[in-house]
N, CA, C and O atoms as a MOPAC input file, in Angstrom:
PM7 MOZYME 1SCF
protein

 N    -38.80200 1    52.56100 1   104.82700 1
 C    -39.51100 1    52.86100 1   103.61000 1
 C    -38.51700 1    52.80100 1   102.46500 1
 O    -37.42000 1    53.35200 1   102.55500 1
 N    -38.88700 1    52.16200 1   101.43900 1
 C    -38.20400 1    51.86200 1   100.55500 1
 C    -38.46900 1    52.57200 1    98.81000 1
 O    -39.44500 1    52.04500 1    98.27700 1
 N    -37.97700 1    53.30700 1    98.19500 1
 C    -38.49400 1    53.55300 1    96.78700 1
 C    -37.91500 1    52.84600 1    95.85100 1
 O    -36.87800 1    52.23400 1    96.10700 1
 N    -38.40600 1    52.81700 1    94.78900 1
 C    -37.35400 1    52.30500 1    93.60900 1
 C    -37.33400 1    53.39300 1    92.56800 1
 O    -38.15700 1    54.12400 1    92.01800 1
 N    -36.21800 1    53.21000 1    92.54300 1
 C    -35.51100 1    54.76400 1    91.34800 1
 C    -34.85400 1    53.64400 1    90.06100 1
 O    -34.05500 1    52.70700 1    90.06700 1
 N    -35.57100 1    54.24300 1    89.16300 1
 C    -35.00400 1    53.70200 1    87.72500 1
 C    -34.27700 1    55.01000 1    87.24800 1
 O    -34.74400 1    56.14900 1    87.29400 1
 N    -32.83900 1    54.56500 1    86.70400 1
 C    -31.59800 1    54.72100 1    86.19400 1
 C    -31.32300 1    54.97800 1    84.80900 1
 O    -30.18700 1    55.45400 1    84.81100 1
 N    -31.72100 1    54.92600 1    83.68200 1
 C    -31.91900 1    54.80900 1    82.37800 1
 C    -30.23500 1    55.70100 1    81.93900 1
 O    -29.71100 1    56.77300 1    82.24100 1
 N    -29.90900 1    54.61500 1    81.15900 1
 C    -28.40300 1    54.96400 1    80.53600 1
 C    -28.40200 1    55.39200 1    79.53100 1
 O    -28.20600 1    54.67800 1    78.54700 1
 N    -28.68600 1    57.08800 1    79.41600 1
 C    -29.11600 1    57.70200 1    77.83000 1
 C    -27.87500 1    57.56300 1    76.85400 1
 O    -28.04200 1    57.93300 1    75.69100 1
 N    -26.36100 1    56.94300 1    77.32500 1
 C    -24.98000 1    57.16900 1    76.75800 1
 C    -25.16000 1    55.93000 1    76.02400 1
 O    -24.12800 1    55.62900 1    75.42400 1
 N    -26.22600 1    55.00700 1    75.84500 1
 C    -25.89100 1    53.50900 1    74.94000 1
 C    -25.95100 1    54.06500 1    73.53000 1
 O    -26.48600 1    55.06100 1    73.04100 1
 N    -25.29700 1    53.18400 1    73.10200 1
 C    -24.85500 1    53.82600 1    71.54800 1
 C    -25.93800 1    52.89700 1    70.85000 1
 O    -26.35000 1    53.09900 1    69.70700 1
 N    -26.41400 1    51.69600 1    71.79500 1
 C    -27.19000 1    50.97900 1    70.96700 1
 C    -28.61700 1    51.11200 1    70.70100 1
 O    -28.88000 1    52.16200 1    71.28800 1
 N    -29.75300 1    50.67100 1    70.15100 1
 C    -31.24900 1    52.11900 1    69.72400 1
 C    -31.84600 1    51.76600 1    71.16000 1
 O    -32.70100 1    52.46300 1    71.70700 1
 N    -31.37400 1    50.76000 1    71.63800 1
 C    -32.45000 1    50.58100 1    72.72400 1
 C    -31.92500 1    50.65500 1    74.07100 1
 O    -30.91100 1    49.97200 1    74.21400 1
 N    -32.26100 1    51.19800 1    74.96500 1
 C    -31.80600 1    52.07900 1    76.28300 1
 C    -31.94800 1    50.61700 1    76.93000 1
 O    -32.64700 1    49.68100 1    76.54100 1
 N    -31.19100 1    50.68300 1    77.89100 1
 C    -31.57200 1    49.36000 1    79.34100 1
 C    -31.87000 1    50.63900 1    80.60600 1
 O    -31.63100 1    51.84600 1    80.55600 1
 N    -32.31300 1    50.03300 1    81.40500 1
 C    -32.53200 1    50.75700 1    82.62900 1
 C    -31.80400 1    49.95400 1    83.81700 1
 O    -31.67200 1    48.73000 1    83.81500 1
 N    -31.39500 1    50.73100 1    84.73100 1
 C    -30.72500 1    50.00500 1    86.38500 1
 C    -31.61200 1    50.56700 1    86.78700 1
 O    -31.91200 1    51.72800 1    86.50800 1
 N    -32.42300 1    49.52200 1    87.81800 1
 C    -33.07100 1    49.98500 1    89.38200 1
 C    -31.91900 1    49.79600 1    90.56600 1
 O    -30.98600 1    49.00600 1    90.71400 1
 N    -32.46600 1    50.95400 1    91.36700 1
 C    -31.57000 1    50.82400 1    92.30200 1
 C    -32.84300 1    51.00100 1    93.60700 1
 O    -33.95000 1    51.48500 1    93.36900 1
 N    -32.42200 1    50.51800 1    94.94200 1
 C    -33.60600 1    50.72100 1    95.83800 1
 C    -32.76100 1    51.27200 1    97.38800 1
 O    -31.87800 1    50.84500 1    98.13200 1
 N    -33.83800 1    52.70300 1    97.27000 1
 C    -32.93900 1    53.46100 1    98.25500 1
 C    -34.01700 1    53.78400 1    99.55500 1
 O    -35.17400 1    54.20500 1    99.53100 1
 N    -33.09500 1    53.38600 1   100.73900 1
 C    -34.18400 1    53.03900 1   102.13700 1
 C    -34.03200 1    54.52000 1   102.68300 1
 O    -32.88200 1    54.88500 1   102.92700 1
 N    -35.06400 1    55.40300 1   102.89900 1
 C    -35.24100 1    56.68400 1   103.14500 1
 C    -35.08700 1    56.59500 1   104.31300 1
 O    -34.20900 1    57.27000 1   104.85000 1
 N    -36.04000 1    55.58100 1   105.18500 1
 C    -36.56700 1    55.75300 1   106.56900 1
 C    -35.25900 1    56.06800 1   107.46300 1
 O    -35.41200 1    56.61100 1   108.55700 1
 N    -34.11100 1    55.76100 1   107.04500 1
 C    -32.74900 1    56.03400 1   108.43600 1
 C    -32.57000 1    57.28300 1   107.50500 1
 O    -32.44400 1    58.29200 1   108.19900 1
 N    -32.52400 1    57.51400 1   106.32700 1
 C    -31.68800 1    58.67700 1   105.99500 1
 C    -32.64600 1    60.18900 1   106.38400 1
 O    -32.15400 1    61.31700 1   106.40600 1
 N    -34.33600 1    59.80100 1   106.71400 1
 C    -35.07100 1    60.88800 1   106.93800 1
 C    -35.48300 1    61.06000 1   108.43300 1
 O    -36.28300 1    61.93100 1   108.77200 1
 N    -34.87600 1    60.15200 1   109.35700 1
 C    -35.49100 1    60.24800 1   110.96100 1
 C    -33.76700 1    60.71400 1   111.32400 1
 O    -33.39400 1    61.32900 1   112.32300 1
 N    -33.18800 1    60.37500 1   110.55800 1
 C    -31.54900 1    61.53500 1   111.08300 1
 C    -31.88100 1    62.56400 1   111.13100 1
 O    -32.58500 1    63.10700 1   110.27900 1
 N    -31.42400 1    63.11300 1   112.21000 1
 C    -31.82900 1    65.29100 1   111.57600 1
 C    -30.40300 1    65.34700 1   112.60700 1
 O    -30.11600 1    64.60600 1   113.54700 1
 N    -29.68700 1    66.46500 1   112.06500 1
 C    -28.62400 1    66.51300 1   112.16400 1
 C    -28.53200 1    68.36300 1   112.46000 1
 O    -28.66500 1    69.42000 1   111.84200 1
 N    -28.22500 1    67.86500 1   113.79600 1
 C    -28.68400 1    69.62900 1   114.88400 1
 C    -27.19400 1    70.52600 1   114.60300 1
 O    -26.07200 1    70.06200 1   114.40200 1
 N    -27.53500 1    71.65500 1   114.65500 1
 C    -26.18300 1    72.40000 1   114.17600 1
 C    -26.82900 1    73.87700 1   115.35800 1
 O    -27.57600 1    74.84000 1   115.18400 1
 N    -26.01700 1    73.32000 1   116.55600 1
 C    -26.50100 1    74.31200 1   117.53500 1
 C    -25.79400 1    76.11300 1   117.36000 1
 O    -26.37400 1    77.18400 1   117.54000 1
 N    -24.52200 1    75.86300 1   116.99500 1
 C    -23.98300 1    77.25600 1   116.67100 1
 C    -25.21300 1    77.94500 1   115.31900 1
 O    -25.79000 1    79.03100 1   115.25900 1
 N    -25.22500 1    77.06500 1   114.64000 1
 C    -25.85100 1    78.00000 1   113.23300 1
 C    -27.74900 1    78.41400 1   113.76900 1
 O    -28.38900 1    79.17700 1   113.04500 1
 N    -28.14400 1    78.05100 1   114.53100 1
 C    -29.30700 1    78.28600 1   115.20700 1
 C    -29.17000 1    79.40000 1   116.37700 1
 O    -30.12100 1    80.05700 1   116.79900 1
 N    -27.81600 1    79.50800 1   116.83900 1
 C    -27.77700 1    80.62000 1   117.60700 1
 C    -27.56100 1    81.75400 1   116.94600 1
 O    -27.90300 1    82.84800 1   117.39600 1
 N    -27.02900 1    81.60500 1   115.92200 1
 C    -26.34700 1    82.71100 1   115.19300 1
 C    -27.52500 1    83.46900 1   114.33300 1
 O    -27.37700 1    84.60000 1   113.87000 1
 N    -28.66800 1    82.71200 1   114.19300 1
 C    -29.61800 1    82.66500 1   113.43600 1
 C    -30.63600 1    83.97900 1   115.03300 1
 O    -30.95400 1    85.16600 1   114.95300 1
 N    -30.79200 1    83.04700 1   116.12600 1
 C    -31.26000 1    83.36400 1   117.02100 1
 C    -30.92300 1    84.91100 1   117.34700 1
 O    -31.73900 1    85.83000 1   117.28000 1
 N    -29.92800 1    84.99100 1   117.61400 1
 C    -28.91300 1    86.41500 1   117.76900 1
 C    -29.02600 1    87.60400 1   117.02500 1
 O    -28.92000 1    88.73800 1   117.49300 1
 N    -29.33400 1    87.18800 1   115.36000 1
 C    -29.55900 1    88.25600 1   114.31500 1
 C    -28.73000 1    88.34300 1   113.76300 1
 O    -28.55400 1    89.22000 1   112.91800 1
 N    -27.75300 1    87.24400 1   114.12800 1
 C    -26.16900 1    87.80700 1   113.34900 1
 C    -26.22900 1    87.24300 1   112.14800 1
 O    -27.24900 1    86.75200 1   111.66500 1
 N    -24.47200 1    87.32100 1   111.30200 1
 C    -24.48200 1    86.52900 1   110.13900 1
 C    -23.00800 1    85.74000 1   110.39200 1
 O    -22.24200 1    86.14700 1   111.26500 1
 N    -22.82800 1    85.09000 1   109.92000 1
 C    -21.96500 1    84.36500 1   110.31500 1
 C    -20.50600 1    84.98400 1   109.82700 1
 O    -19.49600 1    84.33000 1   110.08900 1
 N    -20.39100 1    86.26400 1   109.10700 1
 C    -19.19200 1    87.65300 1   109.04400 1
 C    -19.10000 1    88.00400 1   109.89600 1
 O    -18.01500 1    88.22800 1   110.43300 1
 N    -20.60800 1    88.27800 1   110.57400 1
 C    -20.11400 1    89.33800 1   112.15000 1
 C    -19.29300 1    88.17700 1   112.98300 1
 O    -18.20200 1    88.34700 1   113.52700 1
 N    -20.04100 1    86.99000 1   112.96100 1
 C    -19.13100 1    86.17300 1   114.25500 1
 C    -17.71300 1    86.24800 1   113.79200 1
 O    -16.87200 1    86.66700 1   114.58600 1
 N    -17.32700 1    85.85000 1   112.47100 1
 C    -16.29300 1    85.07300 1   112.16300 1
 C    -15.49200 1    86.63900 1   112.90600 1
 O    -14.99900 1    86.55700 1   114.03100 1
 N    -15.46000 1    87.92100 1   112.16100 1
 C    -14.90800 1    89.37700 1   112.64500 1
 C    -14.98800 1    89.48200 1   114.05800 1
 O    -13.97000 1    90.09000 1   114.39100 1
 N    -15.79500 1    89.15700 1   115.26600 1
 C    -15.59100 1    89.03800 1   116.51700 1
 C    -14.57400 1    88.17700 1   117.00800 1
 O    -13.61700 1    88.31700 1   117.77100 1
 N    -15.19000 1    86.99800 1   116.17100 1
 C    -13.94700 1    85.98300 1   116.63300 1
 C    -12.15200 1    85.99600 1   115.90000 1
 O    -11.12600 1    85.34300 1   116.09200 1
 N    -12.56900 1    87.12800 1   115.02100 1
 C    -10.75200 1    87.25600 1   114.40500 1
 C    -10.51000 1    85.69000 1   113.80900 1
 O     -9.56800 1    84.91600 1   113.97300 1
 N    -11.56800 1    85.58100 1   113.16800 1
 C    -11.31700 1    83.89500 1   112.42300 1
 C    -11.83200 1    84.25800 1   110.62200 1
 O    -12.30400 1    85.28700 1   110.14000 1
 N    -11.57900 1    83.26900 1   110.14600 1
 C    -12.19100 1    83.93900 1   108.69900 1
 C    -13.49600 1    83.47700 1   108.15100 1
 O    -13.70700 1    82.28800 1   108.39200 1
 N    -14.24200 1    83.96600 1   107.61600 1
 C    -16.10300 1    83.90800 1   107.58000 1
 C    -15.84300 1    82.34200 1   106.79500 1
 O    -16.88800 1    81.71100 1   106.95000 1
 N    -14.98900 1    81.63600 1   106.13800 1
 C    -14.66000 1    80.33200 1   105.81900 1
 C    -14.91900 1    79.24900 1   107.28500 1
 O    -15.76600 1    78.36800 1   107.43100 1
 N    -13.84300 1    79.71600 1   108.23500 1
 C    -14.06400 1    79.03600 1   109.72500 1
 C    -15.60500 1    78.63100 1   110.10700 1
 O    -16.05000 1    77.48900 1   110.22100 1
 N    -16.19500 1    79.68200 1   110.24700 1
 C    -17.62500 1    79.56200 1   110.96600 1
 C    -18.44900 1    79.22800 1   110.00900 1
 O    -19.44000 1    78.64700 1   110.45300 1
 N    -18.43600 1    79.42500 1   108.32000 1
 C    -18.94500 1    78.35900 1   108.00300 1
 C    -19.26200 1    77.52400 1   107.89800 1
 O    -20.38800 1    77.07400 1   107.68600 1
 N    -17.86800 1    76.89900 1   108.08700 1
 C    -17.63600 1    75.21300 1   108.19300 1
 C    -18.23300 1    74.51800 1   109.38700 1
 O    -18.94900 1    73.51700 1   109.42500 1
 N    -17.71800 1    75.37300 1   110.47000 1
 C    -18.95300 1    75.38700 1   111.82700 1
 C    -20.69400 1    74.87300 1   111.44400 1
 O    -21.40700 1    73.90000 1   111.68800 1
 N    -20.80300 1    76.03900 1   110.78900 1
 C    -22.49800 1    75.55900 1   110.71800 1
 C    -23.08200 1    74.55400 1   109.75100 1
 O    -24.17800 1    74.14800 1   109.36600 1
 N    -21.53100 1    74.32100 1   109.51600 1
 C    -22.28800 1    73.33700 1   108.22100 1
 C    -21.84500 1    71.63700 1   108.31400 1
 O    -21.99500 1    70.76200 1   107.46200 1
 N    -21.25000 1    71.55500 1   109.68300 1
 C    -20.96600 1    70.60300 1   110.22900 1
 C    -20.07600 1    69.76900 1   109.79000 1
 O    -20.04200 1    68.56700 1   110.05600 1
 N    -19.08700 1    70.55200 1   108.89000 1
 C    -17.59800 1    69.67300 1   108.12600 1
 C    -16.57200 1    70.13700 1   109.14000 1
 O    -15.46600 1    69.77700 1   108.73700 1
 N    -16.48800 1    70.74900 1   110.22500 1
 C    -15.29400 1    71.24900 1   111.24800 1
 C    -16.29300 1    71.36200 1   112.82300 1
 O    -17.49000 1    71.47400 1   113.08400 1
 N    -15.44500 1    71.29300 1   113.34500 1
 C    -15.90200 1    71.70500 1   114.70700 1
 C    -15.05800 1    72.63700 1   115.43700 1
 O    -13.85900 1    72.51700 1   115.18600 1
 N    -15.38900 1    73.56700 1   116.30500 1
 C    -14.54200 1    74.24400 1   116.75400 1
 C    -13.96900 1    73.73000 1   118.11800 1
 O    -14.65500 1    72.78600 1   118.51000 1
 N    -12.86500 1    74.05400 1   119.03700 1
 C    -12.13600 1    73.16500 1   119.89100 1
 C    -12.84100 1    73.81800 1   121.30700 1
 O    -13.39400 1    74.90600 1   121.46500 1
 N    -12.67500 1    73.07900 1   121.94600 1
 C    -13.75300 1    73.73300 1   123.29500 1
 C    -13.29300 1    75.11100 1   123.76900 1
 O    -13.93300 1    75.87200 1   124.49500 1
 N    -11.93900 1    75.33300 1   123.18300 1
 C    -11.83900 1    76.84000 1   123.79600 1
 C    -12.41300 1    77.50600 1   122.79700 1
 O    -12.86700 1    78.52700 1   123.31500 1
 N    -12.60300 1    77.50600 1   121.88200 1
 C    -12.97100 1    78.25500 1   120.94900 1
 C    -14.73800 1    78.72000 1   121.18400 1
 O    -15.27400 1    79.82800 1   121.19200 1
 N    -15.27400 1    77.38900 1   121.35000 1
 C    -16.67900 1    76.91700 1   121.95300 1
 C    -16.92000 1    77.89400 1   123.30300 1
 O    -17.99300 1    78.24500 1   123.79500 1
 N    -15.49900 1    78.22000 1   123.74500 1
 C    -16.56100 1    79.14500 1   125.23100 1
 C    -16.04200 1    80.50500 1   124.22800 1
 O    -16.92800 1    81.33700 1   124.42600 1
 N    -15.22800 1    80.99900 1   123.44400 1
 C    -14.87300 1    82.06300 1   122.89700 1
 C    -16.31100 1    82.76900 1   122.22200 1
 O    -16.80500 1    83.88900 1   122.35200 1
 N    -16.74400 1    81.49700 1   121.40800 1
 C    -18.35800 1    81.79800 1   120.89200 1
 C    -18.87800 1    82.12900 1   121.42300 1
 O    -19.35200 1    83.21600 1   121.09200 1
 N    -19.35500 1    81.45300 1   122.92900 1
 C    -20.55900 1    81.74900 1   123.91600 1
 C    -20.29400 1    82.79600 1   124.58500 1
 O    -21.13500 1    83.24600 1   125.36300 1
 N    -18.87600 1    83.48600 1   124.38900 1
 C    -18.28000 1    84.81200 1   125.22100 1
 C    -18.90800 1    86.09400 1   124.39000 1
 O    -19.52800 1    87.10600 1   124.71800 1
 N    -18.34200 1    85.43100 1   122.91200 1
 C    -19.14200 1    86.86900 1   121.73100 1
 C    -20.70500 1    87.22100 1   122.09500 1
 O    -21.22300 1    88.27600 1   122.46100 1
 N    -21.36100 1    85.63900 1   121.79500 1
 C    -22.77300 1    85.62000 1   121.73700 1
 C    -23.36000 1    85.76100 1   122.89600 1
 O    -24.52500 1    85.36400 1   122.90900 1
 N    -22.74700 1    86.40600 1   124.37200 1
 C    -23.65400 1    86.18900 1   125.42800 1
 C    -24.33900 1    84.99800 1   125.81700 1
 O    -25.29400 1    85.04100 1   126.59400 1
 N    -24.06200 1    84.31800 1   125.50000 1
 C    -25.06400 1    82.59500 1   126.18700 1
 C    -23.82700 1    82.21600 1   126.54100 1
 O    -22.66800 1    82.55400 1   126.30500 1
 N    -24.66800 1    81.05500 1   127.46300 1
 C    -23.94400 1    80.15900 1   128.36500 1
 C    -23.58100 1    78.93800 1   127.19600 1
 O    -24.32600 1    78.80100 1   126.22600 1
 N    -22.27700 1    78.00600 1   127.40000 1
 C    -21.50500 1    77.13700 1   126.08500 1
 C    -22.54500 1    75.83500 1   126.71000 1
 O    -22.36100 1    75.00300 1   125.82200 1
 N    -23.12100 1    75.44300 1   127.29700 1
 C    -23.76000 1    74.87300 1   126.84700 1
 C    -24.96400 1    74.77200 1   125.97600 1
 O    -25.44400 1    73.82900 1   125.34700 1
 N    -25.30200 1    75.98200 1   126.11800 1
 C    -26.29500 1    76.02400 1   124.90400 1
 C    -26.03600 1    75.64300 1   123.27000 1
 O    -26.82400 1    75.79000 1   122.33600 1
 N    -24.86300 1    75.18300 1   123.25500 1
 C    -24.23100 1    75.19600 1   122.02900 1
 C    -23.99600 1    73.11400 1   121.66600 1
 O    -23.77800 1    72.53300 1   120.60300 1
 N    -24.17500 1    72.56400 1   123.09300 1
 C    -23.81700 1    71.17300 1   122.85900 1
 C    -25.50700 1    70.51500 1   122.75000 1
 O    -26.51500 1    70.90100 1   123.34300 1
 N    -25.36600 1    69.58700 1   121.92900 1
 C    -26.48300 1    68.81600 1   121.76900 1
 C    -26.78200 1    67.48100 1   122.65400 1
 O    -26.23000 1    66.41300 1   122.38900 1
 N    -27.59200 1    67.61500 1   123.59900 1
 C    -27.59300 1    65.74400 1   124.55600 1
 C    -27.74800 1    64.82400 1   123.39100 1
 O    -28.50800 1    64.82500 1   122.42200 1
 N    -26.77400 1    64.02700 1   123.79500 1
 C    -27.11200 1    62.81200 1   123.33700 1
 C    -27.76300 1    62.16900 1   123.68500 1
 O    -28.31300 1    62.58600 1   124.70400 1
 N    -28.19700 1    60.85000 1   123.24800 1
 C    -29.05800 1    59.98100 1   124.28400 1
 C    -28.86300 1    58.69700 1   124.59800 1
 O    -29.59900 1    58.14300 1   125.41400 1

């Protein structure tokens, strides 16, 4: 699926504006969904992501970054989680396919 988005360059000094179209394909950027299994447990659990980071002796920055999918944590760390949170570490990996 495709839209077209018009651009309009309000910075022309000259009286009459030009416009850029640009054409942006949704359909791959909206059938991605992008699973963030720690931040769904943490959600699941009742926690906030202070209490984990304070269990885990990491800083509430760390497990942010965790749920927000700019870091990953290292597999020991990954059973350290599932040690705080009571679940088993696989509950934490996503199948691929």
């Amino acid at each position: 699926m495709e839209y077209l988005y018009n651009i309009t360059d309000h910075k022309s000094s000259k009286s009459s504006n030009y416009a850029r179209f640009i054409f942006v394909d949704i359909s791959s950027t909206m059938a991605k969904k992008v699973y963030n299994k720690i931040k769904a447990i943490i959600a699941e659990e009742g926690k906030s992501n202070k209490e984990l980071a304070e269990l885990l002796h990491v800083s509430e920055q760390t497990v942010s970054r965790w749920c927000t999918n700019s870091r990953q944590p290292s597999i020991e760390m990954l059973y350290e989680i599932a040690k705080v949170l009571r679940r088993d570490v696989r509950d934490f990996l996503v199948p691929s396919k």
